[in-house]
C-alpha positions as CSV (number, residue, x, y, z in Angstrom):
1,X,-1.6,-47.6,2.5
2,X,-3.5,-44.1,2.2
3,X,-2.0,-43.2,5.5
4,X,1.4,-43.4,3.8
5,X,0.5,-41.6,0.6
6,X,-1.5,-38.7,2.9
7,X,1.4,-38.2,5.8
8,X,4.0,-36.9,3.1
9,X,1.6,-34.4,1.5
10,X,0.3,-32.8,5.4
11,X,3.7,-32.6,6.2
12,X,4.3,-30.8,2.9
13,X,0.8,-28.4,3.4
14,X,2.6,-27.7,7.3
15,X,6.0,-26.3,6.2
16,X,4.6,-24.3,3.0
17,X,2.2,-22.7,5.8
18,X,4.9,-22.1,8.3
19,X,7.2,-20.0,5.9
20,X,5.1,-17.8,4.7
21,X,3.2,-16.6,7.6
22,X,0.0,-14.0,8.4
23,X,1.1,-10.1,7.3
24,X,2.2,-7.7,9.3
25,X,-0.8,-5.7,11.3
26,X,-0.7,-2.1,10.9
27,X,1.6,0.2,12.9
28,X,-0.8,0.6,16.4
29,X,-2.3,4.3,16.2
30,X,-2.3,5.2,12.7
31,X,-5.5,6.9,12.0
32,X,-5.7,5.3,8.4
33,X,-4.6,2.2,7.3
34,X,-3.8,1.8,3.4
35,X,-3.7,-2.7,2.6
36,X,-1.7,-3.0,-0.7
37,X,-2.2,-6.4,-2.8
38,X,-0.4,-6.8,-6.6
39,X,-2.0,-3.3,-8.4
40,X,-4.1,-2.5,-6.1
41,X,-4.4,0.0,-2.6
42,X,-7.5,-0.2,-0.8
43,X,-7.6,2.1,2.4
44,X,-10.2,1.9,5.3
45,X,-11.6,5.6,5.1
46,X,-12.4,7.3,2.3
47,X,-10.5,10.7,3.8
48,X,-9.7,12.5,6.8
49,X,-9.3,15.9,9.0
50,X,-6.4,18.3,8.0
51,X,-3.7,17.6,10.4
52,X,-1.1,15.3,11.8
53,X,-2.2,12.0,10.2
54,X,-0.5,8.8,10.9
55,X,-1.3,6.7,8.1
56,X,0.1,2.7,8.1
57,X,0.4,0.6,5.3
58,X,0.2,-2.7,5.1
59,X,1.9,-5.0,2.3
60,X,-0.4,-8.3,1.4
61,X,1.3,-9.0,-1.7
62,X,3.9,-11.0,-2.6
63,X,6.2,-8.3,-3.8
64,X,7.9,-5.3,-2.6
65,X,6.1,-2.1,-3.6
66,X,6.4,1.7,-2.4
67,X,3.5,4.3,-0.9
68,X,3.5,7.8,-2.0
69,X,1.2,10.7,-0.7
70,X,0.5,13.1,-3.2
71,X,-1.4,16.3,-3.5
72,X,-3.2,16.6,-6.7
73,X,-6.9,17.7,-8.1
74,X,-6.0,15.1,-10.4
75,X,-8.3,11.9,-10.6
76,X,-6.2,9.1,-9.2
77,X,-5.7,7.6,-12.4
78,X,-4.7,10.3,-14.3
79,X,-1.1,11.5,-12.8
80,X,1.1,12.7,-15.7
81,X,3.3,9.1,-16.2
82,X,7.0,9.0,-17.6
83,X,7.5,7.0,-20.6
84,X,11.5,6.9,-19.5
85,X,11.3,5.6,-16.0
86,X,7.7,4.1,-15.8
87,X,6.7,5.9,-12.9
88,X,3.8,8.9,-11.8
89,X,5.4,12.4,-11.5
90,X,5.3,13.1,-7.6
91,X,4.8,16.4,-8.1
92,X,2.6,17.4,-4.7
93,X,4.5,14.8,-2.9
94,X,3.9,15.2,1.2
95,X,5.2,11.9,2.7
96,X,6.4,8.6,1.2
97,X,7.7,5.2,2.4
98,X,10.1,4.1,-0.1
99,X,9.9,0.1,0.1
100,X,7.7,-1.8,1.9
101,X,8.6,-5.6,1.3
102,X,5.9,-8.5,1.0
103,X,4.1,-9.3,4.2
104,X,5.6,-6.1,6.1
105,X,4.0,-3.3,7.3
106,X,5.3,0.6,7.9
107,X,3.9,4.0,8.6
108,X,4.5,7.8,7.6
109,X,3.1,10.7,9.7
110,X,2.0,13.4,7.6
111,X,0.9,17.0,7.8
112,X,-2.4,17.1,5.4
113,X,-4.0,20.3,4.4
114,X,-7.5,20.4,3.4
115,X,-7.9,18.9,-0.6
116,X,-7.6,16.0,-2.9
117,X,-4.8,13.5,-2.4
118,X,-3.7,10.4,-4.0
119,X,-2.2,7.3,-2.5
120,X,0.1,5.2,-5.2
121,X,3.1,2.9,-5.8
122,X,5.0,4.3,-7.9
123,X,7.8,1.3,-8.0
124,X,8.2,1.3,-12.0
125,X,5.1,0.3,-13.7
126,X,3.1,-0.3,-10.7
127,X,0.7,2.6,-10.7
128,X,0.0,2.0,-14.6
129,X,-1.0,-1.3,-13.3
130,X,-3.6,0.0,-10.6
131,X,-2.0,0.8,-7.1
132,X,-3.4,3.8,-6.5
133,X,-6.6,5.2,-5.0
134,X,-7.9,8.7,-3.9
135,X,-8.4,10.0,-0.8
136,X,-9.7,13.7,0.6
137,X,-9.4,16.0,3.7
138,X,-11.1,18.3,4.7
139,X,-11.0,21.4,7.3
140,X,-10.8,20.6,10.8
């Protein structure tokens, strides 16, 4: 009798596990690695060298979002937002990926000069909400 109430609901647990499936690894050979969740982007170095910087970005939420590089002296929560569109001005801009869907993974190469940058999503709303994060380079 339990063995018939239990089979339905392993079966059930099995297919939910098998749809969804484990993220995306980061692109091989990116030198930083940025892990996005809902409103949030943690990366796995604070900063970097100036220079060619392959940095790959991995999406661990459930929802598309967007990665933008940005040069700024601005604290990463305090980009200039427009009421209009919802979104961080990009002004400083260096590389971007434009969509990144949920459980996927993509990289951008950039050239990064020695200063402040800051890493967002800037997918309407989303940066208001938390996904960004600084990160610094400095002279070779």
């Amino acid at each position: 009798m339990i063995l018939r109430l239990i089979a339905p609901l392993v079966l059930l647990a099995a297919s939910i596990a098998s749809c969804g499936g484990a993220p995306e690894a980061a692109p091989t050979d990116s030198q930083v690695v940025a892990e996005m969740t809902d409103y949030k982007i943690a990366v796995n170095v604070p900063g970097a060298k100036a220079g060619k910087t392959k940095i790959g970005v991995r999406n661990l939420a459930a929802m598309e979002h967007s990665f933008e590089v940005i040069k700024s002296d601005l604290p990463p929560d305090k980009l200039p937002v427009d009421g209009a569109s919802a979104k961080a001005n990009e002004d400083g801009k260096v590389g971007e990926i434009k969509s990144i869907p949920a459980g996927k993974s993509a990289s951008v190469t950039v050239d990064l000069q020695p200063g402040k940058y800051v890493f967002i999503c800037n997918i309407a709303g989303h940066y208001q909400l938390g996904m960004h994060t600084g990160f610094t380079v400095e002279a070779p």
